[in-house]
N, C-alpha and C positions, 0 to 999 in steps of 0.2 A: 577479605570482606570488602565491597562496593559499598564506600558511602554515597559517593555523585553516581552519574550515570556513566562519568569516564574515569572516573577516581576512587581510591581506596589503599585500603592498609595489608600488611602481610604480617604475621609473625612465622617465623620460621625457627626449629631447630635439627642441628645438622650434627651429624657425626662422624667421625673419621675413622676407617679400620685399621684395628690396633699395629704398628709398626714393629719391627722387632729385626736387631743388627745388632750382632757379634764382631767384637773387634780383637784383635790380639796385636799390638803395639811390638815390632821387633826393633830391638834397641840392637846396632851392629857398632861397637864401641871398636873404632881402628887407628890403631895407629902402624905406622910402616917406617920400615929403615930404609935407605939410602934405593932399594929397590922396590918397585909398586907390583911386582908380579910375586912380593911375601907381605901380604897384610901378618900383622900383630895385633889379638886381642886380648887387653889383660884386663882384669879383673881384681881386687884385691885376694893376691894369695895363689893366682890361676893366672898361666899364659897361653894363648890357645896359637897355634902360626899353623896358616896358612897353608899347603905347597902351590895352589893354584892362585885365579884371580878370584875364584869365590871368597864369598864371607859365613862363617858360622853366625847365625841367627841368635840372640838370645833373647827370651820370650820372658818379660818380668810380670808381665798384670794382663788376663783376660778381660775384657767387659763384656757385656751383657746391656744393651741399653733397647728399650721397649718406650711409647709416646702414643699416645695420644692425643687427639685435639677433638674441641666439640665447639660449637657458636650456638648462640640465640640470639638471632637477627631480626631486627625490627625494620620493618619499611612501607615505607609508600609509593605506590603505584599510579600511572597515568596510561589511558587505552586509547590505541586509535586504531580507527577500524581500515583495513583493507580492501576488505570484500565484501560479500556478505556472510562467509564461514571464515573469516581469517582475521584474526587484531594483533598487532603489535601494542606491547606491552614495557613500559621504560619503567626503570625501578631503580630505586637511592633509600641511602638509610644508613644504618650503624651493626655493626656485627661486634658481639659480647662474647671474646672467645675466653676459652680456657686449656691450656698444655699441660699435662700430664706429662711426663718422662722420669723414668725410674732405671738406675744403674747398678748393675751388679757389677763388682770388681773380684775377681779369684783371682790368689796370690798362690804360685805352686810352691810346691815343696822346697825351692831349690831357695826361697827369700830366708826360710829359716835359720839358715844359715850367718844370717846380718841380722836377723831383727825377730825378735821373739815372739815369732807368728806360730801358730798352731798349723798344722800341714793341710793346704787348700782351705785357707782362710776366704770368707768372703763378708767384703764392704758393701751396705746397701746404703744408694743414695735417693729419695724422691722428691721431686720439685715439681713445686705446681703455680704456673703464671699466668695472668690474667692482664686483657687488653682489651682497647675499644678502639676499631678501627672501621675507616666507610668503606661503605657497599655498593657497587652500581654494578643495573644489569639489564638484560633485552632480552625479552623471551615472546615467540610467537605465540597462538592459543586458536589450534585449527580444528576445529566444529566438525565431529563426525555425526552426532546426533545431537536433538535438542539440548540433553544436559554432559553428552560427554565428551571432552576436549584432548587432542594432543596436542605437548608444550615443552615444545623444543628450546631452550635458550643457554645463555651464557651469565654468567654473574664475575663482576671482577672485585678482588676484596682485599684490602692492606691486612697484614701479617705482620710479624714481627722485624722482619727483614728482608720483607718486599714484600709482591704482588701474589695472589693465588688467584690463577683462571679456571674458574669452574662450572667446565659443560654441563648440561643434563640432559634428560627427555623424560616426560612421566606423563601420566592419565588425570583428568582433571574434573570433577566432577559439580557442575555447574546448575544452580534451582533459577 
């Protein structure tokens, strides 16, 4: 929205598509004797050897982890013009995010053995974080007709553990 003739406010909300990685954690527990071409794996009660330089893999916990993230951005804007179809557009402000990530952990058959899990037990974990970090960004705003724009820019925004750069382009439709 234009309050001045060169200035004005944004709220924006944005959201992220949902993310989704499997992980399976191979623990290769070795130990070796006096020769490195007979890996030794034991285990309590289990010893597995080697004849090669491979390792047997042993697989203790699947996960499952899925994230999202969403913002609602507040900002203010400053226009300068170009041309007469062309404004550059500088933008600052505050991004109100929030992370979603939720874990599944399957425990196979084979933990039952040590600890008194039901067969393909599974752990659910969900957390959800919340921050406030700045916004700045430049986007052009090129006049195809009286009211409708294309608006190409760039928006750069603090995360939790750095920077997220994110492009756009979308259609603008201007009274």
């Amino acid at each position: 929205t234009a309050i001045g003739s060169n200035w004005g406010v944004e709220l924006e909300f944005v959201q992220s598509a949902h993310s989704h990685d499997q992980v399976t954690p191979v623990v290769s527990p070795l130990a070796t004797n006096t020769s490195i071409t007979s890996p030794v794996i034991t285990l309590p009660g289990f010893t597995f050897t080697s004849a090669s330089n491979s390792v047997i893999p042993i697989r203790f916990v699947e996960s499952d982890i899925r994230q999202s993230h969403s913002d609602f951005d507040a900002l203010v804007w400053v226009r300068q013009a170009v041309g007469g179809s062309v404004d550059l557009v500088y933008l600052g402000g505050i991004a109100f995010s929030r992370q979603r990530t939720e874990i599944t952990q399957n425990f196979p058959t084979i933990l039952a053995m040590f600890a008194p899990l039901p067969p393909n037990s599974a752990f659910r974990s969900t957390t959800i974080s919340y921050g406030t970090r700045p916004l700045a960004g430049v986007e052009a705003r090129i006049g195809f007709t009286s009211h409708v724009r294309l608006i190409p820019g760039v928006r750069l925004q603090g995360i939790a553990d750095g920077w997220l750069l994110r492009p756009y382009v979308g259609l603008g439709w201007f009274f």
